[in-house]
C-alpha positions in Angstrom: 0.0 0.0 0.0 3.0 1.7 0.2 6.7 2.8 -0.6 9.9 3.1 0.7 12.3 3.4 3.9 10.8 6.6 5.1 13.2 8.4 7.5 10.8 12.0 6.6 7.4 12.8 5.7 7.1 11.9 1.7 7.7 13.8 -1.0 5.3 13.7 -4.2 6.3 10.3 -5.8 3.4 9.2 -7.5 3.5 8.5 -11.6 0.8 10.7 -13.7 0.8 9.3 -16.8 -2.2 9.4 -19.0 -4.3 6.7 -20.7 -2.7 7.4 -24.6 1.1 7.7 -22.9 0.0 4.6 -21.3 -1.0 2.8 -24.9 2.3 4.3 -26.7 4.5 2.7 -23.6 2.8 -0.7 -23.5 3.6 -0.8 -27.5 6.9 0.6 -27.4 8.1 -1.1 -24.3 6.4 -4.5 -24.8 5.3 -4.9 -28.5 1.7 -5.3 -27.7 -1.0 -2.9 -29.2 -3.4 -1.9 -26.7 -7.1 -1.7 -27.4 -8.0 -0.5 -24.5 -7.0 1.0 -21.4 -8.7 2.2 -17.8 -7.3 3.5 -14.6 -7.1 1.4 -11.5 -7.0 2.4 -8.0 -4.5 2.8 -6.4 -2.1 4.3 -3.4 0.6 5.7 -4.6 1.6 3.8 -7.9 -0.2 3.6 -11.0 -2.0 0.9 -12.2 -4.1 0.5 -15.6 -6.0 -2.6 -16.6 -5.1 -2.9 -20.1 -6.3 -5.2 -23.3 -3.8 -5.7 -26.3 -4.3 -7.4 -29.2 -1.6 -8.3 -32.2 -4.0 -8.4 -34.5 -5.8 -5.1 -33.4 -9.1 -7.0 -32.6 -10.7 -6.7 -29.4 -12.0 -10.1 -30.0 -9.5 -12.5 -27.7 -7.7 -9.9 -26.5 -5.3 -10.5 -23.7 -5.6 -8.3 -20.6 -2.6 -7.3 -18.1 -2.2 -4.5 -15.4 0.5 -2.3 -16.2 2.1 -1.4 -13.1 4.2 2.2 -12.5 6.0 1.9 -9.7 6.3 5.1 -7.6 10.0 7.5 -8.7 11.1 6.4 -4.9 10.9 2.4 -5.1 11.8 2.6 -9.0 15.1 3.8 -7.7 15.5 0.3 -6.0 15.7 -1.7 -8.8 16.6 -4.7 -6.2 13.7 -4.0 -4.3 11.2 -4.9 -7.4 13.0 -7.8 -8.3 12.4 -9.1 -5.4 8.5 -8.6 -5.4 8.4 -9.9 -8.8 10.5 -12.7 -8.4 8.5 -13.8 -5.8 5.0 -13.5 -7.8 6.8 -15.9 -10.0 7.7 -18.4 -7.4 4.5 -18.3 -6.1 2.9 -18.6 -9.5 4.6 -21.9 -10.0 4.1 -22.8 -6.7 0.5 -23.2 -7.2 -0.6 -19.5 -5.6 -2.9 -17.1 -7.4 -0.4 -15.2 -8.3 0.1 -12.7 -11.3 3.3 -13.0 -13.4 4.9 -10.6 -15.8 4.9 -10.4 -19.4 8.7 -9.5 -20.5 9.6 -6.8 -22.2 11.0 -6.7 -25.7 14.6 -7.2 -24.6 13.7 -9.8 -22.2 13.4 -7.9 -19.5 10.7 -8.7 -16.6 10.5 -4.7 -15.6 12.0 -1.3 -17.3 13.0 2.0 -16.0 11.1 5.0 -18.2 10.6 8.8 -18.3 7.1 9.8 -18.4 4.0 11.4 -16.9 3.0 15.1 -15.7 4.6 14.5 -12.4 7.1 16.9 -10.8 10.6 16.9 -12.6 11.9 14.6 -15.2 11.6 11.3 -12.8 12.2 7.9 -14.0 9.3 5.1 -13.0 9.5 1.4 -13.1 6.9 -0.3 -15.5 5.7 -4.1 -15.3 3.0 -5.8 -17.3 1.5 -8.1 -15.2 -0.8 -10.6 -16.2 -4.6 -9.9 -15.0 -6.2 -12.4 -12.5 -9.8 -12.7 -12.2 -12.3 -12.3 -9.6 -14.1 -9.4 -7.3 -12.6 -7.9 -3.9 -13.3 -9.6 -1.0 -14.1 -6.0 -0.1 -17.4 -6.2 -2.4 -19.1 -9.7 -1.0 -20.4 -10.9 2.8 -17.2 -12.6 3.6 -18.1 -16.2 5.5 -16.2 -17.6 8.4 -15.8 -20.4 5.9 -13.6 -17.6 3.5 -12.2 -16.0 6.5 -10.5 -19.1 7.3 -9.6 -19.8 4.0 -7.9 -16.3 3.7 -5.9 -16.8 6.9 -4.6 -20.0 6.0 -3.7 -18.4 2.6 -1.6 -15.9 4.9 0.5 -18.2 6.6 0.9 -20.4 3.9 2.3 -18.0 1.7 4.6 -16.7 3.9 6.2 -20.2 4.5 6.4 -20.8 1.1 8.7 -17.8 0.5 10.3 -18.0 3.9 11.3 -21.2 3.2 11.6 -21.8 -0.5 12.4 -18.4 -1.9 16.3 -17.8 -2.5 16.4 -15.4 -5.3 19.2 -13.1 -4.3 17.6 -9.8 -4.7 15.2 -11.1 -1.3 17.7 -9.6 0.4 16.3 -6.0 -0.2 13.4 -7.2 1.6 14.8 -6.2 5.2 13.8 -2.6 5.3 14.5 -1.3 8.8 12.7 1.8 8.5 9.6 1.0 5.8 6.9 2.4 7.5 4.4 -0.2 6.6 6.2 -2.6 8.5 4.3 -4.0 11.5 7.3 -3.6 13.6 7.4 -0.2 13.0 4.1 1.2 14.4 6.3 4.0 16.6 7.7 5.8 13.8 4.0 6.8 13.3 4.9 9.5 15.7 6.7 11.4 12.8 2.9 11.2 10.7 0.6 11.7 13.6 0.4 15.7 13.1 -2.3 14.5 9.6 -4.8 13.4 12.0 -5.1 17.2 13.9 -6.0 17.6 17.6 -9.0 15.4 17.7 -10.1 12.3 19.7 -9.1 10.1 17.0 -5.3 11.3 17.4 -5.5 10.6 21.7 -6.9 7.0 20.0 -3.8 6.3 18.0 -1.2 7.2 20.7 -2.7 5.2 23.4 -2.3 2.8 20.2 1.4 3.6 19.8 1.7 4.1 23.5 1.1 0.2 24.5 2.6 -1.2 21.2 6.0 0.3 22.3 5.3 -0.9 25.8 3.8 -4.6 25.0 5.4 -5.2 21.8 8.5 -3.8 21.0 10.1 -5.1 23.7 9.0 -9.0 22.5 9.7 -8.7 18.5 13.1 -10.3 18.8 11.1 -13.5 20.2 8.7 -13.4 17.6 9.6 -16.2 14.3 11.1 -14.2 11.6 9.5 -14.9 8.0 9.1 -12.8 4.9 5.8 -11.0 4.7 3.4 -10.0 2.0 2.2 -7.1 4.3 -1.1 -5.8 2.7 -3.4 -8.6 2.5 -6.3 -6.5 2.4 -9.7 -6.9 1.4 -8.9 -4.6 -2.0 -5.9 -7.3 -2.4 -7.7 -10.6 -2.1 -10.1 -11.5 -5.1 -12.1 -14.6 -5.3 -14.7 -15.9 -7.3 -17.7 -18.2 -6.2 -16.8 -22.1 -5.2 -20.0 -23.3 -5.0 -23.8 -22.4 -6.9 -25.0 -18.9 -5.4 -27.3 -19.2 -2.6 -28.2 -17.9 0.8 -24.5 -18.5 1.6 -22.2 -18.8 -1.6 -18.6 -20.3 -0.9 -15.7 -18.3 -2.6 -12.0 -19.3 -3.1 -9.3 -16.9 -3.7 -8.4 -16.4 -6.8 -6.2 -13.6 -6.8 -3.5 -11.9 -4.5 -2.9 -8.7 -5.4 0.0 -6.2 -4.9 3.5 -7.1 -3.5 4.7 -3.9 -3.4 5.3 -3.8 0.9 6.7 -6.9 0.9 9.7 -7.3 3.5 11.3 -9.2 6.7 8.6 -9.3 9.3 6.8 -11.9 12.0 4.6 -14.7 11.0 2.3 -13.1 13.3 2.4 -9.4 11.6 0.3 -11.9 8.7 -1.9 -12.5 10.9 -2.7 -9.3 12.4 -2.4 -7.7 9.2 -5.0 -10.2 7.4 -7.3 -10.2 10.6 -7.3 -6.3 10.6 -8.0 -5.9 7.1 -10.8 -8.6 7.1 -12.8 -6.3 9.9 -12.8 -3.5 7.7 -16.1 -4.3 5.8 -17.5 -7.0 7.9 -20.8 -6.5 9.7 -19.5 -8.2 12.9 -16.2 -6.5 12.8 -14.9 -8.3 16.0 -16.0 -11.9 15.7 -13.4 -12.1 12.7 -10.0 -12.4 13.8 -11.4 -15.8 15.7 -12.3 -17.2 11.7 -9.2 -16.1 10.3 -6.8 -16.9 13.3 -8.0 -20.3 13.1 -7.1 -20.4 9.5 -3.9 -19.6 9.8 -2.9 -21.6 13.0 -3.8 -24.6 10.6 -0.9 -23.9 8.9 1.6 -22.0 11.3 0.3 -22.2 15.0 1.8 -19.3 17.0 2.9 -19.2 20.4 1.5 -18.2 23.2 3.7 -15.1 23.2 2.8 -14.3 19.9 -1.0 -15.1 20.1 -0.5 -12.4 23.5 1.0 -9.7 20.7 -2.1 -9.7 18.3 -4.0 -7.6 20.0 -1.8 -4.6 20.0 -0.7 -5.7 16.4 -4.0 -5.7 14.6 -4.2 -2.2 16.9 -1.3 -1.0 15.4 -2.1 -1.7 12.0 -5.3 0.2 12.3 -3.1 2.7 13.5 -1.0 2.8 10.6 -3.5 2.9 7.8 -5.6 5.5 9.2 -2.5 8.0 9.8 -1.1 7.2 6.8 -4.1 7.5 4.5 -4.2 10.9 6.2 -1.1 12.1 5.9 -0.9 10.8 2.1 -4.2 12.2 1.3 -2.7 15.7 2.2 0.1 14.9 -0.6 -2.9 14.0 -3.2 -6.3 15.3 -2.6 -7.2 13.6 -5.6 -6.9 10.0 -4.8 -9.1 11.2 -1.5 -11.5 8.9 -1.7 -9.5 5.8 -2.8 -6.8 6.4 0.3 -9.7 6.7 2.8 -11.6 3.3 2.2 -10.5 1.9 5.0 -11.3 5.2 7.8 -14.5 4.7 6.5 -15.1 1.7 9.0 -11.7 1.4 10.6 -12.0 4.5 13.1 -15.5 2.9 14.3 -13.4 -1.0 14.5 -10.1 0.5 16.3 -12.2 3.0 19.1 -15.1 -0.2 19.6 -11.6 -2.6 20.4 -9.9 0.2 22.2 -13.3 0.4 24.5 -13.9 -3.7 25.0 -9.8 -3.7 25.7 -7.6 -6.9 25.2 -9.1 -9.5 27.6 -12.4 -9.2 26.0 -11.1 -8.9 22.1 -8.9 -11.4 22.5 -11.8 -13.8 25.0 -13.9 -13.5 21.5 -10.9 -14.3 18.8 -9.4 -17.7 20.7 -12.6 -19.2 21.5 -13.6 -19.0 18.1 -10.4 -20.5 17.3 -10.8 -23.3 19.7 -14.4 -24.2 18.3 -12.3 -25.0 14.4 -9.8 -27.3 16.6 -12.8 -29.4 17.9 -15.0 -29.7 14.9 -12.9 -28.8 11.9 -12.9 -25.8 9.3 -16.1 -26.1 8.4 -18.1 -23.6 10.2 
């Protein structure tokens, strides 16, 4: 969701490049002829869903995303190697993963000038291939998918902790990338976006135990590689099962690898059980569904299981100051950055008010219940 190892407040970094600059690069760069071409969301990349066609038919035309990599991470060429490299691994691996469509030299990525931005700044373009599916954002997530999407989490994580030796990973330890879970007190240098308003005395109670109940434990936490932004925008699926009162859904997407880096198996976790709150109608009965999911797979200990609290906390905390501090860099993209404080300010104060024994009392039980019957809810 976002970029680079920020030691300062960010500077404008985002690409503007238009829908025909967009057609011209995809022919020049990769030899395809684009038939059509439409803005994605985004944070601060570019993304365009894009059809080509060699024959300049519509009529079985391929479609890709063409990805524009922020002027900060394009200048850490190492960085997107790594993310790519591992969408390939996890591609053959069996994951929903996109992979990229090389350039006409070969080339999985290339650096190019372009855009309305500020200055003449260089951006790093992929063409990824397009995976089907809706957000899990836009249908009634089950416990049944809940589970499913935390055992997703951890299993993807082992698969690149423990399988993935390209030698760009190392770029992935980024000490000071904000989006890092273990990072949740350098929101301090951000926390001036949110004003002088409850909301701000809510995120530095938030800050306030993390450094207190967390820091101190990291080191004690098992060490993995991270996808870091499972979020609901990030997860597609399509239907399992025939629609009815409660239609099944399997992933059939992950999305967006761009804050990728060395974390905790149990950041995943937090991360996917925050994000899976956002839109849900019974916000706090879903870390239990997801939790379970996960443990399937990689069962934390009881040190770690103590740490999710404040970790799914703290990455509330993170989203909401940095989708306000970012949305005073682009007032444009307003609306996209601010999907989540729709909800999340609501989901953060409502856990802030139960407090830890009774958050946590909800999340292992339902846990428990999955180890007695099974994942079938």
């Amino acid at each position: 969701m976002a970029s680079g190892d920020h030691h300062q407040p960010r500077a404008l970094t985002k690409p503007a490049f238009g829908e025909e600059e967009v057609a011209e690069l995809v022919d020049r760069v990769f030899g395809l002829k684009a038939v059509w071409v439409s803005p994605l969301p985004s944070y601060d990349d570019q993304n365009f869903h894009v059809r080509v066609s060699s024959g300049g038919e519509a009529e079985g035309a391929e479609e890709y995303v063409l990805k524009i990599t922020n002027s900060e991470d394009s200048g850490k060429p190492a960085l997107i190697e790594a993310q790519t490299r591992a969408m390939m691994f996890l591609s053959a691996q069996g994951f929903p993963s996109a992979t990229p469509r090389l350039t006409k030299d070969g080339s999985i990525m290339s650096l190019q000038a372009g855009g309305s931005g500020p200055g003449n700044k260089k951006y790093m373009v992929r063409l990824l291939t397009y995976l089907p599916g809706t957000p899990v954002a836009k249908v009634a997530a089950t416990p049944q998918l809940l589970y499913e999407i935390g055992k997703l989490a951890a299993s993807l994580d082992k698969a690149l902790t423990e399988k993935f030796h390209h030698p760009s990973v190392e770029s992935l330890h980024r000490g000071q990338f904000i989006w890092n879970l273990a990072n949740v007190p350098l929101l301090d240098r951000y926390i001036d976006a949110l004003g002088q308003n409850e909301c701000r005395g809510v995120v530095e109670q938030v800050i306030k135990q993390f450094k207190e109940k967390v820091t101190p434990k990291l080191s004690s936490f098992r060490a993995c590689i991270n996808h870091g932004d499972l979020n609901d925008h990030n997860i597609l699926v399509v239907p399992s099962s025939p629609c009815g009162p409660a239609p099944r859904y399997r992933v059939s997407g992950i999305l967006d690898f761009s804050d990728m880096s060395y974390g905790r198996y149990v950041f995943e976790a937090a991360i996917a059980i925050m994000y899976m709150m956002v839109e849900s109608t019974e916000p706090l009965r879903v870390g239990g569904h997801v939790l379970a999911g996960f443990e399937s797979v990689v069962p934390l200990t009881a040190e770690e299981r103590a740490a999710l609290f404040p970790l799914v906390s703290g990455r509330f905390a993170q989203s909401l100051v940095m989708a306000a501090h970012t949305a005073l860099l682009y007032p444009e993209n307003t609306e996209y950055l601010m999907v989540t404080a729709r909800t999340g300010w609501k989901h953060l104060t409502d856990m802030s008010a139960l407090g830890q024994e009774a958050v946590e009392k909800t999340w292992f039980e339902t846990a428990a219940a999955y180890a007695r019957r099974g994942p079938d809810p």
